[in-house]
N, C-alpha and C positions, 0 to 999 in steps of 0.2 A: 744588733737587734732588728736593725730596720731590713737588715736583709733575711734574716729569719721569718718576716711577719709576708716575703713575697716567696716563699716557700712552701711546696707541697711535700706534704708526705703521702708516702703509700700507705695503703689502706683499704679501708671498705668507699665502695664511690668513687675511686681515680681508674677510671678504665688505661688497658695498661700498663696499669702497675702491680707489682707482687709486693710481698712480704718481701721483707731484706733489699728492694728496691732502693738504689740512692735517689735521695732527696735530689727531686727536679726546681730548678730556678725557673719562674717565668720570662720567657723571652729568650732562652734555652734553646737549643736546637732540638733537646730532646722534650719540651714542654710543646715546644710547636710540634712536631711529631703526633704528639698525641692527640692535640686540638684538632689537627688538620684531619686526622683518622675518624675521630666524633663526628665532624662533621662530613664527612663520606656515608658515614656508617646512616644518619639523618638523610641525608638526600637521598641514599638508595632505597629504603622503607617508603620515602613519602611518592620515589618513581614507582614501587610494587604497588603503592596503594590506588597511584593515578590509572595503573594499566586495568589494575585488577575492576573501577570503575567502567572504564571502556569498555572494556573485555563484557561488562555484565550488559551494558547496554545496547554494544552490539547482536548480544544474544538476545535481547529484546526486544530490536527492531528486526532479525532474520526470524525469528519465531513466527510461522504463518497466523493470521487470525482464524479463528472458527466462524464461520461466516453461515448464515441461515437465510432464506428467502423474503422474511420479515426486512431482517437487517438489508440485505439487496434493497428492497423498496425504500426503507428509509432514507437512504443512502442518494437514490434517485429522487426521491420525491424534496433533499435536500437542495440537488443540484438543480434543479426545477428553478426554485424560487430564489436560487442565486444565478440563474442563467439569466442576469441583464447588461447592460451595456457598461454598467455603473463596477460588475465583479468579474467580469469574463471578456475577455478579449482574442485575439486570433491566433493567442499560444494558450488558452484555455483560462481556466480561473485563476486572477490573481491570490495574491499571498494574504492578502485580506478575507477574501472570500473564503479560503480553505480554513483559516484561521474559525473563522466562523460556526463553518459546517462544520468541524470538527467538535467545537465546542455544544453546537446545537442538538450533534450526532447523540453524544452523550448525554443530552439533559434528555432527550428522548427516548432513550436506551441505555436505560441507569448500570443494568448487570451485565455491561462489557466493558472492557476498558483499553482503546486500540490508540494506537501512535499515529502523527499525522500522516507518516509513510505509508503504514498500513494501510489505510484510510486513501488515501492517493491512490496505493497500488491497485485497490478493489475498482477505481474508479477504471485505471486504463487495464482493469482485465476484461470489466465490462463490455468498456467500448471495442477490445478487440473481440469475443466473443459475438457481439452485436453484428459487428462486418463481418466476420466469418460466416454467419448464418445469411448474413442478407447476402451473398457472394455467392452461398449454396443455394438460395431458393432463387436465384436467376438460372438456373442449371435446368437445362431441356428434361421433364419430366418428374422434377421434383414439387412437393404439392407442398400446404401451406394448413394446419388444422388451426382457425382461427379457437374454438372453443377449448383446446387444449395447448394451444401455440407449441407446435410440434410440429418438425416437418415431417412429411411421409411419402416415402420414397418405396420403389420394390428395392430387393436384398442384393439384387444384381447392381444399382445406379448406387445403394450406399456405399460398397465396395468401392464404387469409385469417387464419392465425396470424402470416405476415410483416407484415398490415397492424396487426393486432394487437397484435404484439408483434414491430416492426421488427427488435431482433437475435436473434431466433432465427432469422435463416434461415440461419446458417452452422450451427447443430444438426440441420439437415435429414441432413449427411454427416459429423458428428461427434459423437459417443458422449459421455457425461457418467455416468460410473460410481462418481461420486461422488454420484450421487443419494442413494441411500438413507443412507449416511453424513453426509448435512448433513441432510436428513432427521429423525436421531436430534437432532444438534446443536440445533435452532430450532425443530421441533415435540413435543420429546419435555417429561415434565416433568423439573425437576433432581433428583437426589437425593443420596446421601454417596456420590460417587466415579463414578457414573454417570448414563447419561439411561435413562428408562424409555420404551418406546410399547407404547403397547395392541395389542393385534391383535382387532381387530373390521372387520367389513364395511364399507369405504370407504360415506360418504354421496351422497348423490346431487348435484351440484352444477349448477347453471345455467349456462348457455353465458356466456361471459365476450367482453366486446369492449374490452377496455383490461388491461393488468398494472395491479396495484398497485403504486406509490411508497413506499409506509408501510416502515418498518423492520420492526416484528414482526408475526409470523404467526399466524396464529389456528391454535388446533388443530385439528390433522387424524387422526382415528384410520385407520391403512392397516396392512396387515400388506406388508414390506417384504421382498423377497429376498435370500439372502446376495451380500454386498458382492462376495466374494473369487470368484463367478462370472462376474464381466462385466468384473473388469480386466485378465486375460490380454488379453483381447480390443483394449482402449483402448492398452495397451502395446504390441500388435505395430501399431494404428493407428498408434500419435508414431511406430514406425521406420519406417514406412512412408513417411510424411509428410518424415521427414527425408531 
């Protein structure tokens, strides 16, 4: 009896086993058999399930944000008030600091919803954008519209800033009015709670035939025009656009 009561029968529930299946002993070669296959069978569902996690939230993080000129400002005007000594250092803003602006991002900007990657990436697209343009407007003959922050160049010299610096030519018809606000950001020095720039007579710069790759920027002393004159402008641009 006592060996009866460690006895399986086949049935409904003994994965396999069939009908007319001989009764398996536990401890069995053929009981272990089975146990050892359940539990394959368990592990690989729970490996599909872990991938299939990933899987989604990699599509999550590669999926571009939709990003608006609103959003751009925010964005900037977050790192502003995290540009101190206390959150940003000479590899840029610590892990604190983004923590932060990300979370602040969105209490400010309730109907998006972006990942801290995201959110980071906008930052170093900016600032490459930024030096691309101030690299173009040292360029013998290219002009500067403070009112529309647009440069303006004749058709002959952009040809040679698109060769130059292939994505700028979608800047030919669109405004960038956060220039002088990154600006402050990556040319200014730091200080307790603010960035500082000198106002002195921009230097004389050589004709450049390639952008810089490098991350940081060398100092530029410029005296800058108020921000808040050229974004009315950028703003009725995105409605326009839309």
């Amino acid at each position: 009896m006592a060996t009866k009561g460690r006895q399986l029968k086949a049935g409904k529930g003994s994965p396999g086993l069939t009908a007319g299946s001989p009764m398996v002993t536990k401890g069995s070669p053929r009981f272990g058999s089975i146990v050892s296959k359940a539990s394959q069978s368990r592990q690989l569902k729970a490996t599909q399930v872990s991938s299939t996690k990933k899987a989604n939230k990699a599509n999550q993080e590669s999926k571009r944000a939709s990003w608006n000129s609103l959003l751009e400002k925010s964005l900037v005007d977050l790192l502003h008030e995290h540009n101190t000594i206390h959150y940003r250092g000479q590899n840029g803003w610590s892990s604190e600091a983004w923590n932060k602006i990300v979370k602040e991002f969105h209490q400010k900007n309730t109907y998006v919803s972006y990942t801290k990657s995201q959110i980071q990436e906008k930052e170093k697209e900016l600032k490459r954008e930024y030096r691309m343009l101030k690299e173009a407007r040292m360029q013998s003959g290219v002009g500067w519209n403070d009112t529309r922050s647009m440069i303006e160049a004749e058709d002959a010299l952009w040809d040679n800033l698109v060769i130059s610096f292939p994505k700028i030519k979608r800047f030919k018809t669109k405004s960038f009015p956060l220039f002088d606000a990154l600006g402050e950001l990556y040319d200014g020095q730091i200080a307790e709670g603010t960035y500082n720039v000198n106002s002195t007579q921009p230097p004389k710069y050589p004709d450049l035939t390639q952008a810089d790759d490098g991350d940081e920027l060398s100092h530029t002393e410029r005296e800058f025009p108020r921000f808040e004159e050229t974004w009315a402008y950028n703003v009725e641009q995105d409605a326009d656009l839309t």
